[in-house]
N, C-alpha and C positions, 0 to 999 in steps of 0.2 A: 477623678470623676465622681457626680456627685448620682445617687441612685433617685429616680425619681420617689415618690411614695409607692406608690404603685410594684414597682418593682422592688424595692425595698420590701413590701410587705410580703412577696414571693420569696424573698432571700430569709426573712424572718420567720417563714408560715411553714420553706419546704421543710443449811443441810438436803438431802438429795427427794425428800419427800416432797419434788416440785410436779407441777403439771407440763407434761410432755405436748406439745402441738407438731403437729405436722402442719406446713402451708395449705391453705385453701384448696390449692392449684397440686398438691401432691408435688411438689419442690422439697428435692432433696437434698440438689447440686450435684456435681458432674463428677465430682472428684473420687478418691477409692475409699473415701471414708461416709457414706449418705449418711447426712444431717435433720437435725432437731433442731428447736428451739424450747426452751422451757422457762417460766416463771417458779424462782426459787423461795422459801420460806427465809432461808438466813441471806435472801438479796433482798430483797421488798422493792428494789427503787430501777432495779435493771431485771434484762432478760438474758440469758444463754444462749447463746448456738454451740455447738458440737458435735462432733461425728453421732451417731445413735449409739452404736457399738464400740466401745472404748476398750473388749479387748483387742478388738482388729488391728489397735493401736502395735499391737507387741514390745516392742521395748521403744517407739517412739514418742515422744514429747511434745506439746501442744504449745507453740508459739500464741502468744495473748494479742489480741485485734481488740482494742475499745472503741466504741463510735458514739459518736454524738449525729443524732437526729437530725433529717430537712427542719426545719426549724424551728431547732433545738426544740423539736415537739415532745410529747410522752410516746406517744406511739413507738414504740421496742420493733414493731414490727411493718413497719410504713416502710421498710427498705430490706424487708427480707430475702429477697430473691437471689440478692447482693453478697445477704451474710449466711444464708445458708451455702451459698456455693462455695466462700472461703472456707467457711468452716470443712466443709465434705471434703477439702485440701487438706485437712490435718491440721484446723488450728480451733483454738478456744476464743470463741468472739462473744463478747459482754457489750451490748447495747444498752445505756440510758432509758430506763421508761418503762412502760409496762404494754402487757399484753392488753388490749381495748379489748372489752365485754361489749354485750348487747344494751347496755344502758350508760356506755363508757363510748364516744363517738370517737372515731380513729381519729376525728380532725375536725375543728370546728371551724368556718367560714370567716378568713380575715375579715378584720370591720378594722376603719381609719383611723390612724394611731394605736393600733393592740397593736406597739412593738413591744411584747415583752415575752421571756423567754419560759417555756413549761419545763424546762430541766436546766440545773444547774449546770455550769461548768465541772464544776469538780466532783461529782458523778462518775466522771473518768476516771480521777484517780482513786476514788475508791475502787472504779471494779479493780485497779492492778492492786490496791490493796489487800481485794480480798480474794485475785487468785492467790498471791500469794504466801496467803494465809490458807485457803483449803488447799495448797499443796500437800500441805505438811498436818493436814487435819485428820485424825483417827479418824476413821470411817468412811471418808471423802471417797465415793467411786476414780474421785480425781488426782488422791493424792501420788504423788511421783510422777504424776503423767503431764505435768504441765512446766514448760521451758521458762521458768519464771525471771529468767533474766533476758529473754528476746519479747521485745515488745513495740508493736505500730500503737501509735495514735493517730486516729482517723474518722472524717465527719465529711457530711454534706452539705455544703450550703453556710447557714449559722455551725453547723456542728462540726464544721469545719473550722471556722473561728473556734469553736470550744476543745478542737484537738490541737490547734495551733499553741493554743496558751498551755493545755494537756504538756504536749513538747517540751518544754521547758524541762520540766521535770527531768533530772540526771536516771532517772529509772529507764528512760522509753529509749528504742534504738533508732527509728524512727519513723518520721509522721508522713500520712497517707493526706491532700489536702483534696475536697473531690469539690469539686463549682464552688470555686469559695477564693477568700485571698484577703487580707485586710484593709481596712477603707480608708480611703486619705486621712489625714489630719482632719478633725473635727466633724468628719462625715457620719461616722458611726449610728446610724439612725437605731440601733438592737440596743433597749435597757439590759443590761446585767450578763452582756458578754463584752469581753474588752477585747478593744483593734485598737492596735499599735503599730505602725510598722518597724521601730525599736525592739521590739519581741523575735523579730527574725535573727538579730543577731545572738538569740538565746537559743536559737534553734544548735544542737553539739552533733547531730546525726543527720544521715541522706535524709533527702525531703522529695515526694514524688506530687506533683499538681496532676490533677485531671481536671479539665476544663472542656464547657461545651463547645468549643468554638464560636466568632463573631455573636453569634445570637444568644449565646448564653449572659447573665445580667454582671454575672460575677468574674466577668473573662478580663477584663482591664483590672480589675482588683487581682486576683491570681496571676495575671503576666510580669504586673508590676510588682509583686511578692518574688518572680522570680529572678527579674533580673536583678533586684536588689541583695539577693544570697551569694555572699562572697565565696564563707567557708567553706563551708560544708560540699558533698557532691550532692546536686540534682537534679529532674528530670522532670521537665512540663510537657504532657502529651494533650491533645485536643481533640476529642472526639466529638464532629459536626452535628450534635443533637440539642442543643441546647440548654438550659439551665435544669431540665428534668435525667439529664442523663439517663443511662439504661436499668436505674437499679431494679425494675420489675419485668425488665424480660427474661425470657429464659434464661438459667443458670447466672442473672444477671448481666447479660450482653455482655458486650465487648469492654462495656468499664471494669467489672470485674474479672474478666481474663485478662486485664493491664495489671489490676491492683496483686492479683493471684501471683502471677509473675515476678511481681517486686519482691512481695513480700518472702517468695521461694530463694530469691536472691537475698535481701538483705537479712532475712530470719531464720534462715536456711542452710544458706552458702553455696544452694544448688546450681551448679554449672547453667543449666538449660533454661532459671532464672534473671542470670547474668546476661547468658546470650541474647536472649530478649532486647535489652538496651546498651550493653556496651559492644564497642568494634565498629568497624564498618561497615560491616554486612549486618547489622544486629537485627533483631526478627524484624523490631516495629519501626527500623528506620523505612523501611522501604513495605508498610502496610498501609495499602490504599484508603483503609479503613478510620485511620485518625494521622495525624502529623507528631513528632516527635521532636524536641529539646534537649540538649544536654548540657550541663557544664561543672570541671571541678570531678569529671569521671579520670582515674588514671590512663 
C-alpha cells in the first residue's frame, strides 16, 4: 500500500544537574514508582523519564525503554503521558529530543514535501549507550540501579521505524512497534529513516505491534510486518482509535497498559505480564477493548 501524501505527512509529522518537569497535567503515571521527566547536561539530545524517588527503587533495577518520536519530531515530550506512566512501572525511558521552550514550538505545521526527519535514528542507541555508561558512573544517582542488559526498543509512528532498525542491535531484548510497520518496496516517502522489510528478519527478540485499527494509516504497514515474522514470538494488538493512539490520555490509556504489560513480561519475567498474552484465557484475548494476535508463543 502506497500512503497517500497527506497521510504520509501524518506518519512523518506524528550528569544529574538536570531540570526536573513534572507534566502540564500533574501526570505521574499509575504505577508504585510516580514519575519525572528531565533534560540532562551530559544528554543534550534526549530527555529522561524515571521514577522521582530512586530510593523507593530498593534493590530493584530499572529496565531501559528508548523511543523514538511521532514523527521522529524533537519534542521528548509530545508522547509523555505514555512514558511517564512506564516509567512510574519501574523502568528508565530515554526519549529522543528535547523538552520544547517558549520560543522552541512542540511542533511545527506540515507543509508539502517536509518529509524529513528532526531526530536521527541512532539517537536510540546512544541513549542505551549512555545508560549504560552512567551505570557504572561515580556519582550517577543511577549508578547500579539500572538492568543494563533488559532492553525494549520502541517508537510511534516514524519512530517506530526508528526502533525497528534500533532492533537490530544485539543489545535490545526487544522492540515495542506502536502505528507503524515498514513500507513496501520503494514506498518509503520519510528522508533519513530506512524501511526495509528485510530488516525483519534482523529482528533476534519478541516483537509487540500496537496498531490503531482499520483507521489507523499505518495498519496495513504494521499487519504486514507481522505476518512476515517467522522467528521470533509476536504479538499484534489493535486498539480502534486510529493513527493517534492514546498516548495522552490518562496514565496513557489503554496502549500503555498493553505496552506496560509486555514489557513486565519480557523485561521482567513477571507472571501477571505473561498472563496478559499467552494461554487461552489470557487477559487481552478476550478484552473488548482492542483485538489480539499471536504467533511463534510457546
Amino acid at each position: 500500500m502506497r500512503l497517500s501524501l497527506a497521510a504520509a505527512l501524518a506518519f512523518a509529522s506524528a550528569t544529574f544537574a538536570g531540570t526536573a518537569a513534572a507534566a502540564p497535567e500533574a501526570e505521574h503515571g499509575s504505577g508504585r514508582y510516580p514519575a519525572i521527566y528531565e533534560a540532562l547536561p551530559g544528554l543534550p539530545d534526549h530527555v529522561v523519564y524515571r521514577p522521582a524517588d530512586l530510593t523507593r527503587l530498593g534493590r530493584e533495577r530499572l529496565p531501559i525503554y528508548v523511543w523514538g518520536n511521532g514523527g521522529c519530531s524533537a519534542d521528548a515530550t509530545s508522547s509523555r503521558n505514555h512514558l511517564l506512566e512506564i516509567a512510574s512501572h519501574g523502568y528508565l525511558v530515554i526519549a529522543s529530543g528535547t523538552i520544547p521552550g517558549p520560543a522552541k514550538p512542540a511542533a511545527a505545521p506540515a507543509t508539502p514535501g517536509a518529509l524529513t526527519v528532526a531526530t536521527k535514528t541512532g539517537l536510540l542507541r546512544d541513549a542505551i549507550d549512555w545508560a549504560q555508561t552512567e551505570n557504572h558512573r561515580a556519582g550517577s544517582p543511577l549508578a547500579g540501579r539500572i538492568a543494563t542488559d533488559r532492553i525494549a526498543a520502541s517508537g510511534w509512528s516514524c519512530g517506530g521505524l526508528q526502533a525497528l532498525a534500533t532492533a537490530q542491535d544485539p543489545r535490545v531484548t526487544t522492540a515495542v512497534i506502536m502505528n507503524s510497520g515498514f513500507f513496501p518496496a520503494g514506498a518509503n516517502p520519510i528522508n533519513g529513516v530506512a524501511s526495509d522489510k528485510a530488516m525483519l528478519a534482523g529482528l533476534h527478540g519478541p516483537v509487540l505491534y500496537v496498531l490503531g485499527g482499520p483507521t489507523d494509516i499505518a495498519a496495513a504497514n504494521g499487519t504486514d510486518d507481522f505476518a512476515r515474522i517467522t522467528r521470533v514470538p509476536a504479538a499484534l494488538v489493535n486498539i480502534p482509535v486510529g493513527h493517534g493512539g492514546t498516548y495522552m490520555q490518562p496514565h496513557g490509556g489503554v496502549g500503555a497498559e498493553v505496552v506496560t504489560a509486555w514489557l513486565d513480561w519480557q523485561l521482567k519475567g513477571k507472571s501477571d505480564g505473561q498472563a496478559a498474552f499467552s494461554g487461552p484465557q489470557c487477559r487481552f484475548c478476550h478484552d473488548p477493548r482492542l483485538t489480539l494476535a499471536r504467533k511463534n508463543f510457546n
